[in-house]
C-alpha positions in Angstrom: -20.0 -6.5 12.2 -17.0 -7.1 14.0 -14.2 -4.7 15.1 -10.9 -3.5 13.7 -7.9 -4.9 15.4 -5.7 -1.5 15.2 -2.9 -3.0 16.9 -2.8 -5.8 14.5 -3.1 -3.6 11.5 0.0 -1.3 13.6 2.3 -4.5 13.8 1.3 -5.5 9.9 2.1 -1.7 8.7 5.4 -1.9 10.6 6.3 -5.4 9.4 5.7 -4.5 5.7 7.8 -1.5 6.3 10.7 -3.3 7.9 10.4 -5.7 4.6 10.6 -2.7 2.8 14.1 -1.2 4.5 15.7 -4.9 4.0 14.5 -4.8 0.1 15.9 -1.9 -0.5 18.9 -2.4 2.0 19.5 -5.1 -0.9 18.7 -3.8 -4.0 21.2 -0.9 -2.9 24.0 -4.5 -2.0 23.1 -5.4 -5.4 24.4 -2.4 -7.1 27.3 -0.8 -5.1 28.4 -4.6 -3.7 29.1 -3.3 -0.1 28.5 -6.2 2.6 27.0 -3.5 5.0 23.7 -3.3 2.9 23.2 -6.8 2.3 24.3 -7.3 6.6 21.4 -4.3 7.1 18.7 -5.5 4.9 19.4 -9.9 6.4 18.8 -7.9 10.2 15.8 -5.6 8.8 14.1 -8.2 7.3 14.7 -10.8 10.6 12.6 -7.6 12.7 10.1 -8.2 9.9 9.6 -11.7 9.9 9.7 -11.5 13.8 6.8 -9.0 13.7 5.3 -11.6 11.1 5.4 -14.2 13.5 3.7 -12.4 16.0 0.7 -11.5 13.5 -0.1 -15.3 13.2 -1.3 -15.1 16.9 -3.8 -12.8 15.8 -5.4 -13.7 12.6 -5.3 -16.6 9.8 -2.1 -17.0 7.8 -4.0 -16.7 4.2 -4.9 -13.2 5.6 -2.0 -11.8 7.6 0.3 -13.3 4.8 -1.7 -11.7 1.8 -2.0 -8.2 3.6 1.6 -8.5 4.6 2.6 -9.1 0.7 0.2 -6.5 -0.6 1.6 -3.8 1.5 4.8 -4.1 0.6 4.2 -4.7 -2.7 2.7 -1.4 -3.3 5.5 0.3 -1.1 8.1 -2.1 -3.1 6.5 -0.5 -6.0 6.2 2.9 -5.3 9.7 3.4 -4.1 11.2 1.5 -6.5 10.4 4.2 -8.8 10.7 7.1 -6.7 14.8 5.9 -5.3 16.0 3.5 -8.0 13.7 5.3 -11.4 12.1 2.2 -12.0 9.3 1.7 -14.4 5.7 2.1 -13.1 3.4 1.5 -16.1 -0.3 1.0 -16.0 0.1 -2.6 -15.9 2.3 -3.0 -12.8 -0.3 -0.5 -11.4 -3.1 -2.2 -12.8 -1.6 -5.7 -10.7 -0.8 -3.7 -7.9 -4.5 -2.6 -7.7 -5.8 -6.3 -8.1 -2.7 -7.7 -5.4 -4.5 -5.1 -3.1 -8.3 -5.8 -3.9 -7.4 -9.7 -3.3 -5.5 -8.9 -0.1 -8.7 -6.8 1.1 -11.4 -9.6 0.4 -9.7 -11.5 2.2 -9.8 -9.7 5.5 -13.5 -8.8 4.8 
């Protein structure tokens, strides 16, 4: 059995999370029109894909890329309902779920 690479899962957490800010930094561009949101969310999501760069040292792109998107998905997801009221029906958390269960299998 091999070991968990904590730092990598660290970097992947605070990737997703960065892609997170810059989504929402642009969903909130989308509905007020002010250029400082959409200026926040193109530098939030450069941290991101800088974070995402450094992953790729560390592990396969098929993995770091499907954890990456399944993180964020659920977070995506979750505050999307929570900030914007956004729908979150069983079948968005029924493919959220399997997004997540794909993501893992790979990693295993």
């Amino acid at each position: 059995m091999r070991s968990v690479d904590w730092a990598m899962w660290r970097m992947l957490l605070a990737a997703a999370s960065l892609e997170l800010l810059g989504d929402l930094a642009l969903k909130a561009w989308a509905q007020t029109d002010r250029a400082a949101y959409f200026a926040a969310g193109l530098a939030v999501y450069c941290g991101a894909l800088t974070l995402f760069a450094r992953l790729l040292r560390r592990a396969e792109l098929a993995v770091i890329f499907a954890l990456w998107v399944g993180i964020a998905a659920v977070l995506v997801a979750l505050l999307g309902w929570l900030v914007f009221d956004e729908q979150l029906s069983l079948r968005r958390l029924t493919g959220l779920a399997l997004v997540v269960g794909g993501a893992l299998l790979l990693e295993i």
